[in-house]
HTML snippet that shows the backbone in 3Dmol.js (N, CA, C, O; Angstrom):
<script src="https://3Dmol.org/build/3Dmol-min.js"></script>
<div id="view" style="width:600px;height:400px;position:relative"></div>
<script>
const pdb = `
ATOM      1  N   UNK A   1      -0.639  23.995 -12.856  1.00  0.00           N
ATOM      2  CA  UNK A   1      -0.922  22.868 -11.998  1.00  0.00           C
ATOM      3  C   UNK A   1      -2.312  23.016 -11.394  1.00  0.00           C
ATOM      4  O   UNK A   1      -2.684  24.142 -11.065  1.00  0.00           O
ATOM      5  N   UNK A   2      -3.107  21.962 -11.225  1.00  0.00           N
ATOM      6  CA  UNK A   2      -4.638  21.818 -10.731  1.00  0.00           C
ATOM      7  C   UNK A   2      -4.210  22.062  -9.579  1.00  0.00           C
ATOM      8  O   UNK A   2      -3.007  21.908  -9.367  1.00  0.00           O
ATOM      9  N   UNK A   3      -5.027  22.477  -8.601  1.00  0.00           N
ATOM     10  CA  UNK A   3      -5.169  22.867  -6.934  1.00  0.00           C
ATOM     11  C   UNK A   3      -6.009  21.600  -6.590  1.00  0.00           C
ATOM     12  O   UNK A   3      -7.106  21.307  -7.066  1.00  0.00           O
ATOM     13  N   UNK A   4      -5.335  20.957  -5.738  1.00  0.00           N
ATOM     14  CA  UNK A   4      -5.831  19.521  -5.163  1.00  0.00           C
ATOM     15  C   UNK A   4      -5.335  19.553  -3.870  1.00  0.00           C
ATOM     16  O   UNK A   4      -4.362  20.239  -3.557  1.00  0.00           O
ATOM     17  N   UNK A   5      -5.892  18.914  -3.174  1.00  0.00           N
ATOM     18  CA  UNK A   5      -5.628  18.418  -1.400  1.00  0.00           C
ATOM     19  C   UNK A   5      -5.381  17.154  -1.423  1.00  0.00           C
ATOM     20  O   UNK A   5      -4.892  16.844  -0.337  1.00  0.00           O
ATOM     21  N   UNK A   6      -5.442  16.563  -1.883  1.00  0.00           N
ATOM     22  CA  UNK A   6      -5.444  14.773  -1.584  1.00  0.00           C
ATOM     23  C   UNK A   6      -5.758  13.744  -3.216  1.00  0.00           C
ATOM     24  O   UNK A   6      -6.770  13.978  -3.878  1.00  0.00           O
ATOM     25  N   UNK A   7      -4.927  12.856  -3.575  1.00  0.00           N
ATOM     26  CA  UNK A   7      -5.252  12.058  -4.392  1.00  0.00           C
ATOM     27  C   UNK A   7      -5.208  10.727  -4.237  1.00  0.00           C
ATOM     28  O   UNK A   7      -4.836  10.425  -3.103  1.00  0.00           O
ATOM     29  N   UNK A   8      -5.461   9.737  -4.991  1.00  0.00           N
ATOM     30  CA  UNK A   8      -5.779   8.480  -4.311  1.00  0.00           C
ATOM     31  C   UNK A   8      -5.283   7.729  -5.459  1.00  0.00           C
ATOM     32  O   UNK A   8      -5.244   8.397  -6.493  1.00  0.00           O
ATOM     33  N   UNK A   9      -4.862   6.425  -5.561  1.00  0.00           N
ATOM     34  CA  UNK A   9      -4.720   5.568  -6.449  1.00  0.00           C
ATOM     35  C   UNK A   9      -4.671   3.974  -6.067  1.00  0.00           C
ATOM     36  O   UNK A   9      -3.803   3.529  -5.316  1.00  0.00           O
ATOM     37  N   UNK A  10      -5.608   3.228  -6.612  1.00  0.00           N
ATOM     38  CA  UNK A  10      -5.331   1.889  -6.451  1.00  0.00           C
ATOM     39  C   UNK A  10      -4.685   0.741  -7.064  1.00  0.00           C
ATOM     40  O   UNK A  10      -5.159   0.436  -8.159  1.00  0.00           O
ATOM     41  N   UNK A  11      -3.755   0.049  -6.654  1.00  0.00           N
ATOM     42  CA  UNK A  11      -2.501  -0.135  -7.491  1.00  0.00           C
ATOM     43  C   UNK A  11      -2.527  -2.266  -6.545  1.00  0.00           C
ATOM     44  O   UNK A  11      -2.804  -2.673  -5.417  1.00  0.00           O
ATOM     45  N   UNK A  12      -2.122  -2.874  -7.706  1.00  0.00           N
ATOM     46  CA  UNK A  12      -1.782  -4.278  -7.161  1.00  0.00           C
ATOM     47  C   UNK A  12      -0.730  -4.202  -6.449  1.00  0.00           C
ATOM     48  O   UNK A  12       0.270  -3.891  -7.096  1.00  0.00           O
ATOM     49  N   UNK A  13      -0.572  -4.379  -5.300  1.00  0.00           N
ATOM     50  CA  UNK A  13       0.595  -4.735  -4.663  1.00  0.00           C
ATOM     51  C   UNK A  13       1.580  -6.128  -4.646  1.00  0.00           C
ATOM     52  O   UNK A  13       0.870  -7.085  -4.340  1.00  0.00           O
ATOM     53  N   UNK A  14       2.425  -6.374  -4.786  1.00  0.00           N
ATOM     54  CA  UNK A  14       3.231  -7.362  -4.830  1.00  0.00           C
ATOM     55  C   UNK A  14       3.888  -8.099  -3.700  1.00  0.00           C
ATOM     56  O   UNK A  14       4.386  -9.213  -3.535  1.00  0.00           O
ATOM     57  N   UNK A  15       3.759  -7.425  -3.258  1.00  0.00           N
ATOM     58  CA  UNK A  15       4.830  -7.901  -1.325  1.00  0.00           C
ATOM     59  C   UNK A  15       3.223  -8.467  -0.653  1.00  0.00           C
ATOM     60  O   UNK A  15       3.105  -9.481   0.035  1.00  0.00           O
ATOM     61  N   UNK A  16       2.402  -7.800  -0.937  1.00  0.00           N
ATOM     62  CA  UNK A  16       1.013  -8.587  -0.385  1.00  0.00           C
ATOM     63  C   UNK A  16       0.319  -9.138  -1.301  1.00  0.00           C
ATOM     64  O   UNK A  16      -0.841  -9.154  -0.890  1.00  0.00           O
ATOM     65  N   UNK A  17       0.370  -9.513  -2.124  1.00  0.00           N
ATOM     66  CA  UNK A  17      -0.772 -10.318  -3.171  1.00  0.00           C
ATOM     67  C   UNK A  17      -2.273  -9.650  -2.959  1.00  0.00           C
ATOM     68  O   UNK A  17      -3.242 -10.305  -2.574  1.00  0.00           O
ATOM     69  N   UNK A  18      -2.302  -8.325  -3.255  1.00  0.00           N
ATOM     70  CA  UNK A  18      -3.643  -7.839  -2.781  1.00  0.00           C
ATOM     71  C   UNK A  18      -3.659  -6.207  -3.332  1.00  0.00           C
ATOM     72  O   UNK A  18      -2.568  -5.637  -3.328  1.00  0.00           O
ATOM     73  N   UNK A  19      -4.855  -5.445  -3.802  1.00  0.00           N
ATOM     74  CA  UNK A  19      -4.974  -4.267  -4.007  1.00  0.00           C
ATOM     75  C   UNK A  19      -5.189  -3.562  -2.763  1.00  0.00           C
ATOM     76  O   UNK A  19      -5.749  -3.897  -1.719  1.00  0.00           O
ATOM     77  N   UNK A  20      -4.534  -2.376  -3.177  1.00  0.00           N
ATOM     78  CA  UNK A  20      -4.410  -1.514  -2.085  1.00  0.00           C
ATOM     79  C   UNK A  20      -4.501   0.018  -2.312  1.00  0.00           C
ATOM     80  O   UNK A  20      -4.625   0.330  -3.497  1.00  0.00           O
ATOM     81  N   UNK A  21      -4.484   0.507  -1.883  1.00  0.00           N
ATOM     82  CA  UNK A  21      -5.108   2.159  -2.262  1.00  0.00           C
ATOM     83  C   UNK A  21      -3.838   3.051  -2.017  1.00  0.00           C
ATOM     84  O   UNK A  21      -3.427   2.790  -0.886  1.00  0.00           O
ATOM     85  N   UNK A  22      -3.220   3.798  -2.495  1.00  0.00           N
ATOM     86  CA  UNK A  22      -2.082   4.848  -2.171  1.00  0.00           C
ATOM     87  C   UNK A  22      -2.745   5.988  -2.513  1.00  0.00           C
ATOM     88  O   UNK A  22      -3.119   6.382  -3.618  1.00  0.00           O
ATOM     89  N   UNK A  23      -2.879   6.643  -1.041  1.00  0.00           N
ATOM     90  CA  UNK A  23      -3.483   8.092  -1.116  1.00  0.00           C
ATOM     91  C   UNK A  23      -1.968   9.389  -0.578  1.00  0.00           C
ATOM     92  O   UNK A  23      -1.285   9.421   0.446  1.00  0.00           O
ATOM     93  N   UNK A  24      -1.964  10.248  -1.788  1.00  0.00           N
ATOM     94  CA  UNK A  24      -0.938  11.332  -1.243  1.00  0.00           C
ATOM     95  C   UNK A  24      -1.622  12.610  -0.991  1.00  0.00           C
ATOM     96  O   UNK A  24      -2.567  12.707  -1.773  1.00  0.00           O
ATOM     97  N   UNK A  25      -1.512  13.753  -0.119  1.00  0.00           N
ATOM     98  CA  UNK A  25      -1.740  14.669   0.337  1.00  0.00           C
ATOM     99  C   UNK A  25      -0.941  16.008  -0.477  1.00  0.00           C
ATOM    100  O   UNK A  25       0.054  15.688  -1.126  1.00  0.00           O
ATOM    101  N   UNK A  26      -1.303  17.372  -0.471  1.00  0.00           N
ATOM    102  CA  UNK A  26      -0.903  17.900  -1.015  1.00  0.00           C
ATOM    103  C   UNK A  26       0.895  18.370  -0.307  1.00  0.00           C
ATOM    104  O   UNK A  26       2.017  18.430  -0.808  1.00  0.00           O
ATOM    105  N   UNK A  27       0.399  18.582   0.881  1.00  0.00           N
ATOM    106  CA  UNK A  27       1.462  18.025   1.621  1.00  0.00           C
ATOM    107  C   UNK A  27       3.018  17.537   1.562  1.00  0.00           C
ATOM    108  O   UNK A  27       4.100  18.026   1.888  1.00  0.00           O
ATOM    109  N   UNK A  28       2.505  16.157   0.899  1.00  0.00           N
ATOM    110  CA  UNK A  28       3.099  15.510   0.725  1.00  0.00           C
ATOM    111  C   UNK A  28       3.557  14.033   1.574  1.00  0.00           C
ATOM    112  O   UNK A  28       4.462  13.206   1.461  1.00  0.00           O
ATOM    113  N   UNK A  29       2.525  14.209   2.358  1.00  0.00           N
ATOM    114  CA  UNK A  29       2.357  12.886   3.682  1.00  0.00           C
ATOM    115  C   UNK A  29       1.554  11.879   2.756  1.00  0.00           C
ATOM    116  O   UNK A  29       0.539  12.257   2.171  1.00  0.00           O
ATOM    117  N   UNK A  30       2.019  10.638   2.644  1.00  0.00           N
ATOM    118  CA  UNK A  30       1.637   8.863   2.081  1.00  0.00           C
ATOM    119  C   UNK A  30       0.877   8.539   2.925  1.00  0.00           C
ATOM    120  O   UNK A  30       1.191   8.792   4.088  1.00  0.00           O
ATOM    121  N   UNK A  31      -0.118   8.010   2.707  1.00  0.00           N
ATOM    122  CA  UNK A  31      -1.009   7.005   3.325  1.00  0.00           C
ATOM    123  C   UNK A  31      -0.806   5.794   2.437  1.00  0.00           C
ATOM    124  O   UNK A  31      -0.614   6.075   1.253  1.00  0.00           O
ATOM    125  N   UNK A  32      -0.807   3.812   2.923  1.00  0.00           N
ATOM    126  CA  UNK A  32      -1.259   3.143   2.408  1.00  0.00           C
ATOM    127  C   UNK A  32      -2.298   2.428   3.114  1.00  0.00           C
ATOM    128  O   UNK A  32      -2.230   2.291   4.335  1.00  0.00           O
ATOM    129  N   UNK A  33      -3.456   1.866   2.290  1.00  0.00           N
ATOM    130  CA  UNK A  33      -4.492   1.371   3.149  1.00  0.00           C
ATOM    131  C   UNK A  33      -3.936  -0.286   3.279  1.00  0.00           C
ATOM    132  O   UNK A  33      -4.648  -1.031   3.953  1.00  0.00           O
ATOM    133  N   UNK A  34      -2.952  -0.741   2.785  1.00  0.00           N
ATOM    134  CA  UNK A  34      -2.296  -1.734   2.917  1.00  0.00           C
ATOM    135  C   UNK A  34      -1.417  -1.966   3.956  1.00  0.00           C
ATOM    136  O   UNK A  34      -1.365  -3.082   4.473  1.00  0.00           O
ATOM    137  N   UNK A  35      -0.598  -0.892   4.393  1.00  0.00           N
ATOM    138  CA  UNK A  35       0.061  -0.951   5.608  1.00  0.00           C
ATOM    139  C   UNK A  35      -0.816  -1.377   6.752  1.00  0.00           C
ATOM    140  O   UNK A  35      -0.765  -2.494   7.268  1.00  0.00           O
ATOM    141  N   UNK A  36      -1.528  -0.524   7.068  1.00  0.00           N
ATOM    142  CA  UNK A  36      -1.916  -0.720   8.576  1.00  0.00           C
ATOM    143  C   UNK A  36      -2.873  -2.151   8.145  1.00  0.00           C
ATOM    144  O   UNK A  36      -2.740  -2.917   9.099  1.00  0.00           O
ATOM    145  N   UNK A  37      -3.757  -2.785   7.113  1.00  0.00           N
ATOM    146  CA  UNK A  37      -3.899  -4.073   6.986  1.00  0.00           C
ATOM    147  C   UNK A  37      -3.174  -5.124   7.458  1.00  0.00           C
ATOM    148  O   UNK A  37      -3.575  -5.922   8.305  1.00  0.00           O
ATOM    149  N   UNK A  38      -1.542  -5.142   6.633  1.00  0.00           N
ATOM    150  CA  UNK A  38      -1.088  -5.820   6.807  1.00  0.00           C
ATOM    151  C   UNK A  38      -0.112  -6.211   8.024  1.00  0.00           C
ATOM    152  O   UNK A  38       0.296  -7.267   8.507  1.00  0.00           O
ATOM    153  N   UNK A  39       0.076  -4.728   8.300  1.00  0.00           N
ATOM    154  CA  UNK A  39       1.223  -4.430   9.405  1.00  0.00           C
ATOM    155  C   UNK A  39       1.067  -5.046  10.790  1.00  0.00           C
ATOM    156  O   UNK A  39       1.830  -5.631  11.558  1.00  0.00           O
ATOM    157  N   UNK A  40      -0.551  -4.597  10.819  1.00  0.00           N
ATOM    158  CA  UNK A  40      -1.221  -4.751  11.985  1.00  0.00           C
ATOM    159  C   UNK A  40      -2.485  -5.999  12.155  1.00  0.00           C
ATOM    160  O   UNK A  40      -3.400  -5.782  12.949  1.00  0.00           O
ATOM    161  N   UNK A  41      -2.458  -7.064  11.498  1.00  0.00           N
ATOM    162  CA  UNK A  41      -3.497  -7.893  11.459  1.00  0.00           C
ATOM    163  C   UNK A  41      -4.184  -7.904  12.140  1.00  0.00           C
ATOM    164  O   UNK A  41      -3.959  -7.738  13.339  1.00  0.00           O
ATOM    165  N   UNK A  42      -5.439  -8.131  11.568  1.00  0.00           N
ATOM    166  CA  UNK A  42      -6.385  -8.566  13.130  1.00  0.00           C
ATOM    167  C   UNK A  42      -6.704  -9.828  12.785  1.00  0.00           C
ATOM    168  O   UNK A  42      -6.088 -10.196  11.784  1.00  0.00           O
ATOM    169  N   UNK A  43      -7.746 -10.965  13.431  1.00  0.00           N
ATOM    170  CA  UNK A  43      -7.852 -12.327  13.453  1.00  0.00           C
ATOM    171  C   UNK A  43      -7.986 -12.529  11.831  1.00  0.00           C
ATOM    172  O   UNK A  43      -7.020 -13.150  11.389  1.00  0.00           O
ATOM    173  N   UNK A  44      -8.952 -12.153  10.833  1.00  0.00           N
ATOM    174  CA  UNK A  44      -9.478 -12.721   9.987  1.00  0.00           C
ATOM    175  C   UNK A  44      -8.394 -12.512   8.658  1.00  0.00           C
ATOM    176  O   UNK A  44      -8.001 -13.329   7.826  1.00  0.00           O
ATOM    177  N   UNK A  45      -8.077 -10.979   8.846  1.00  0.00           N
ATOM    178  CA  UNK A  45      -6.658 -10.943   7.823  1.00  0.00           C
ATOM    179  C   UNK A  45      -5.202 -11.656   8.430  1.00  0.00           C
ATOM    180  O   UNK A  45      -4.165 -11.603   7.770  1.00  0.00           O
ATOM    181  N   UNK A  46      -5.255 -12.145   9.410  1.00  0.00           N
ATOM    182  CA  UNK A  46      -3.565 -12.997   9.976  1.00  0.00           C
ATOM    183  C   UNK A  46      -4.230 -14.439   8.699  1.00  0.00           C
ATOM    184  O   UNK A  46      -3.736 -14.785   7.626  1.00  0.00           O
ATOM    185  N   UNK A  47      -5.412 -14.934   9.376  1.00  0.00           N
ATOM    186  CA  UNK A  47      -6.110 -16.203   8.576  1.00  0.00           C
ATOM    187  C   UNK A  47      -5.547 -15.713   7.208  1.00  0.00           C
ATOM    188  O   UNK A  47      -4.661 -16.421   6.729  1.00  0.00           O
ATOM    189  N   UNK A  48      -5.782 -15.030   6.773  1.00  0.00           N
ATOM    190  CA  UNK A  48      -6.059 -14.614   5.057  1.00  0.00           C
ATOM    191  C   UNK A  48      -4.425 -14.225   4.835  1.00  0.00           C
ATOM    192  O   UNK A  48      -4.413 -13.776   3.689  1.00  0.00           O
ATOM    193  N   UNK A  49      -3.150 -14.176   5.315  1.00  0.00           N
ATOM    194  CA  UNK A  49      -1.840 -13.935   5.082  1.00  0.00           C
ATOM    195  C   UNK A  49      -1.235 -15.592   5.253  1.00  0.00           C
ATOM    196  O   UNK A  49      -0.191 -15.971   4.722  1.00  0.00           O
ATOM    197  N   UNK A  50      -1.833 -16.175   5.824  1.00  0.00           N
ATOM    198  CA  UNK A  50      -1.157 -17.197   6.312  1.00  0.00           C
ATOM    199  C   UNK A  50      -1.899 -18.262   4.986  1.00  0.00           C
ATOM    200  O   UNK A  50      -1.207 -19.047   4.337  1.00  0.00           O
ATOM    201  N   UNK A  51      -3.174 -18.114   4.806  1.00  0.00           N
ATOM    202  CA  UNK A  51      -3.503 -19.197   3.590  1.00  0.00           C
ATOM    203  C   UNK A  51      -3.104 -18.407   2.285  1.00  0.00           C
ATOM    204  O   UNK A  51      -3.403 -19.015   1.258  1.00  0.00           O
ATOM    205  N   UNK A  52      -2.490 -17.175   2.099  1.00  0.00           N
ATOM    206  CA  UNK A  52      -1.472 -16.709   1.534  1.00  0.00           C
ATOM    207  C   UNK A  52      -0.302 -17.133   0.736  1.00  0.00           C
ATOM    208  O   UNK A  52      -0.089 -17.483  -0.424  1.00  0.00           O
ATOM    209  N   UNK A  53       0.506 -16.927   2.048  1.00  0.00           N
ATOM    210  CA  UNK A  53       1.859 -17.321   2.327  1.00  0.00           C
ATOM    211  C   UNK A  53       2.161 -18.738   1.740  1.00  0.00           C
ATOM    212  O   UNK A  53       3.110 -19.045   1.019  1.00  0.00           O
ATOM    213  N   UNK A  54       0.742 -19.862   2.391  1.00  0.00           N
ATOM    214  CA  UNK A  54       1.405 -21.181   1.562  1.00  0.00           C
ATOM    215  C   UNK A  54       0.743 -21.277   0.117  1.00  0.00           C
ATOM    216  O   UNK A  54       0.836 -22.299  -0.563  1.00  0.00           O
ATOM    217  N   UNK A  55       0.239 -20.425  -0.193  1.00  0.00           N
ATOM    218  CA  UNK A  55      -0.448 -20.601  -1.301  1.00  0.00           C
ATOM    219  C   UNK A  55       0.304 -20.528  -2.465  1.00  0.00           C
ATOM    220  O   UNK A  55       0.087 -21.160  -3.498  1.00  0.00           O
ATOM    221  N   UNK A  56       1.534 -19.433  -2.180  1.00  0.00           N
ATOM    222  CA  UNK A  56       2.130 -18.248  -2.823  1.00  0.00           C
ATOM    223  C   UNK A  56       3.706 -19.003  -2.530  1.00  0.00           C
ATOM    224  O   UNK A  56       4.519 -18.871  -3.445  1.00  0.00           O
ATOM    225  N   UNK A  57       4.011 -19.537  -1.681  1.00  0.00           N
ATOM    226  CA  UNK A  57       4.931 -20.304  -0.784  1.00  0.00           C
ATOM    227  C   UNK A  57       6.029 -19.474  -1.038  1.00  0.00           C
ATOM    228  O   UNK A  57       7.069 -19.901  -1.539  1.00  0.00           O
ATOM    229  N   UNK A  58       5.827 -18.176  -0.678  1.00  0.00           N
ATOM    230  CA  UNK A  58       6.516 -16.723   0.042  1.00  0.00           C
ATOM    231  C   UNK A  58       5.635 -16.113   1.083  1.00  0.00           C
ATOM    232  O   UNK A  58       4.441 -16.380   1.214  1.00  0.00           O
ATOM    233  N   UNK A  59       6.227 -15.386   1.714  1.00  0.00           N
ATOM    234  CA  UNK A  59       6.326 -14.480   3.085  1.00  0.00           C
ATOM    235  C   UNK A  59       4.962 -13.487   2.216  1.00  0.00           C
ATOM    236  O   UNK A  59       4.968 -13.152   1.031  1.00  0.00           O
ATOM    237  N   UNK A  60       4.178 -13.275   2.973  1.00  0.00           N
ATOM    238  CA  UNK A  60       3.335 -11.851   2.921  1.00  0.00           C
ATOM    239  C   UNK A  60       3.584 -11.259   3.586  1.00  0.00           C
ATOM    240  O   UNK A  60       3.066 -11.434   4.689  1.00  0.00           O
ATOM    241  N   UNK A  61       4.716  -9.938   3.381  1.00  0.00           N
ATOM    242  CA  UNK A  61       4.418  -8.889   4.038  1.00  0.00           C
ATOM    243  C   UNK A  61       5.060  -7.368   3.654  1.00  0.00           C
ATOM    244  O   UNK A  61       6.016  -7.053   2.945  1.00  0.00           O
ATOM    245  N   UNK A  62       4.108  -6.575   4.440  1.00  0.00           N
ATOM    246  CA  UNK A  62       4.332  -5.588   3.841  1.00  0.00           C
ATOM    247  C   UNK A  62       5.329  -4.774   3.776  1.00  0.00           C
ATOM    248  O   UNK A  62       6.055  -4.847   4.768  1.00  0.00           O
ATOM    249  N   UNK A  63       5.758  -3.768   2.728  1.00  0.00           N
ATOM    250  CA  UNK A  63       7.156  -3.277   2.983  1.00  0.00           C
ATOM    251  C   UNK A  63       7.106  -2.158   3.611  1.00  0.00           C
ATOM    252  O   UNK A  63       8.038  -1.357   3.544  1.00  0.00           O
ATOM    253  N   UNK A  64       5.890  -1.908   4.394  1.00  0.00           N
ATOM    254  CA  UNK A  64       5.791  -0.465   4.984  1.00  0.00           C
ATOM    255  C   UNK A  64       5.176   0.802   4.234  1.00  0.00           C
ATOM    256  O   UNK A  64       4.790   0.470   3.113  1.00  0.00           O
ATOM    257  N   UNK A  65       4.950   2.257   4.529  1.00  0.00           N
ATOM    258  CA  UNK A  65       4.440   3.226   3.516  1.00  0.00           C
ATOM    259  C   UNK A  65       6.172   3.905   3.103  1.00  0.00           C
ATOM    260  O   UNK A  65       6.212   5.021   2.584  1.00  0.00           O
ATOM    261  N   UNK A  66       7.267   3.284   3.328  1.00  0.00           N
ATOM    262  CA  UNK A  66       8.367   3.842   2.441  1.00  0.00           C
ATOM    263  C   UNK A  66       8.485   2.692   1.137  1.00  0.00           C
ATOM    264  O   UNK A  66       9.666   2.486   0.858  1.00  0.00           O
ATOM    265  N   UNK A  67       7.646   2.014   0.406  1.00  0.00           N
ATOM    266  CA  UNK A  67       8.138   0.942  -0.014  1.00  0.00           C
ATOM    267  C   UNK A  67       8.203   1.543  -1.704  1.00  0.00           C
ATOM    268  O   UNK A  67       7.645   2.623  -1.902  1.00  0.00           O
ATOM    269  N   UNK A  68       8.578   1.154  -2.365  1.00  0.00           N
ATOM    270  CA  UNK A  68       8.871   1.342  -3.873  1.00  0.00           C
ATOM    271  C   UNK A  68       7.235   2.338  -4.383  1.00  0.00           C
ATOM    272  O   UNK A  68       7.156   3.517  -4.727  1.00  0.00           O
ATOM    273  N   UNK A  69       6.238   1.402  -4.258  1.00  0.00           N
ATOM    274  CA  UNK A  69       5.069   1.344  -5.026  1.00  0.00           C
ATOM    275  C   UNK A  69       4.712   2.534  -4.495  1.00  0.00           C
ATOM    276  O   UNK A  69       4.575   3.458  -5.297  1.00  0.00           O
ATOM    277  N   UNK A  70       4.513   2.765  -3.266  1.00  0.00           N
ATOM    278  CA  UNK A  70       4.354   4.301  -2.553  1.00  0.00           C
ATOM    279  C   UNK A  70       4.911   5.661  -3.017  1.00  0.00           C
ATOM    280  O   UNK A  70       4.296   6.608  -3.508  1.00  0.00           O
ATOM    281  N   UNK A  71       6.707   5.480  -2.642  1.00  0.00           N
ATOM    282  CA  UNK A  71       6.922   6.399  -3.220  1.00  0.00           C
ATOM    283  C   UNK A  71       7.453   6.826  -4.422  1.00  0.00           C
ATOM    284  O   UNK A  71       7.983   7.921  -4.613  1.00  0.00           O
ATOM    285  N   UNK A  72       7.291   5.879  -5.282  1.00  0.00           N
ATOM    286  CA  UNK A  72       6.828   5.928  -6.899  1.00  0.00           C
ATOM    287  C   UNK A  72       5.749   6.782  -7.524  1.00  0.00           C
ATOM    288  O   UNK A  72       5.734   7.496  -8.527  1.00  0.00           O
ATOM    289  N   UNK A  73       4.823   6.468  -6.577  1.00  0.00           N
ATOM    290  CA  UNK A  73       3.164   7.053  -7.106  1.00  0.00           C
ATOM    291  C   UNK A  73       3.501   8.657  -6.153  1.00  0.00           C
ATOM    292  O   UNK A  73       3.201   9.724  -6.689  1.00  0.00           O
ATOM    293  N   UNK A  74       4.005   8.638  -5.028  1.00  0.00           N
ATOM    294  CA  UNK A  74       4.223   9.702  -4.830  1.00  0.00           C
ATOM    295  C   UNK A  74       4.769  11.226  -5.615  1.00  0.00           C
ATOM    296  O   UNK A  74       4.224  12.316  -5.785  1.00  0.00           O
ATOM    297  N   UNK A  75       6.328  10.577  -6.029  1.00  0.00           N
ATOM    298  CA  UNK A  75       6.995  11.453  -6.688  1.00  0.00           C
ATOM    299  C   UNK A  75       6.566  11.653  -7.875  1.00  0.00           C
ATOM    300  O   UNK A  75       7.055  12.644  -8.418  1.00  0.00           O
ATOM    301  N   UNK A  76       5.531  10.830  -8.710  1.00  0.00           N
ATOM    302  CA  UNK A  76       5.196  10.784  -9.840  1.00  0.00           C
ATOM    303  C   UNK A  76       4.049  12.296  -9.916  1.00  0.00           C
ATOM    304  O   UNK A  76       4.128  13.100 -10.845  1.00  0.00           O
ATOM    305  N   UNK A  77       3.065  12.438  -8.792  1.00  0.00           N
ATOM    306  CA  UNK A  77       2.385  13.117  -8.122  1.00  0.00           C
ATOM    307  C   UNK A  77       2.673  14.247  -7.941  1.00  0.00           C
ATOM    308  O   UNK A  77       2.086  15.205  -8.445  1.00  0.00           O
ATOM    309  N   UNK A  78       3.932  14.313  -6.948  1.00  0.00           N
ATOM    310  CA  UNK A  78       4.515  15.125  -6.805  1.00  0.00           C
ATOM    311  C   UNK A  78       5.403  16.226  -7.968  1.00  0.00           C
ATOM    312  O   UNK A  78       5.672  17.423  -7.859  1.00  0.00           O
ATOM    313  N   UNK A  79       5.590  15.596  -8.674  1.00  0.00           N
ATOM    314  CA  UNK A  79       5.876  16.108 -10.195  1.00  0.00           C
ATOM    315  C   UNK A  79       5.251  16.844 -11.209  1.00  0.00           C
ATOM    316  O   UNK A  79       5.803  17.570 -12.037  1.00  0.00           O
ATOM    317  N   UNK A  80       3.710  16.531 -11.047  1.00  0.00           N
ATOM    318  CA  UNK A  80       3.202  16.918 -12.134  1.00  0.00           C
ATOM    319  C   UNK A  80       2.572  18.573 -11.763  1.00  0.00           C
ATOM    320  O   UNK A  80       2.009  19.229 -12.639  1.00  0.00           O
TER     321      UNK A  80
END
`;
const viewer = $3Dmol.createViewer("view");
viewer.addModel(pdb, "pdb");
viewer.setStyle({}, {cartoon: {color: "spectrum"}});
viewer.zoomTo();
viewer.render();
</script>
């Protein structure tokens, strides 16, 4: 096995209509750069979920850093 601290992957997300970055630690602690985007809007991304939402005429939102796509890429990671 390679000796690594941190890996990263950018992956389409589906629950947000948007790319997003899944970084895992050697650890084993998830980061998504999509969560705290979406979780936490600020003015210009609420604008950008909401012309979204009717665009898409579903809900944008996120499923959190436990969501499928996360810990998919995780364990996959975690595996090798």
């Amino acid at each position: 096995m390679i000796d690594w601290q941190i890996t990263a992957k950018t992956i389409f997300c589906e629950a947000v209509d948007d790319e997003v970055t899944v970084l895992v630690q050697k650890s084993g602690a998830v980061h998504c750069t999509g969560f705290r985007k979406y979780d936490q809007p600020n003015d210009i991304t609420r604008t950008l979920v909401k012309e979204k939402t009717r665009k898409l005429k579903r809900p944008i939102r996120c499923e959190g850093e436990s969501c499928s796509r996360v810990t998919g890429y995780k364990n996959q990671i975690m595996a090798e």
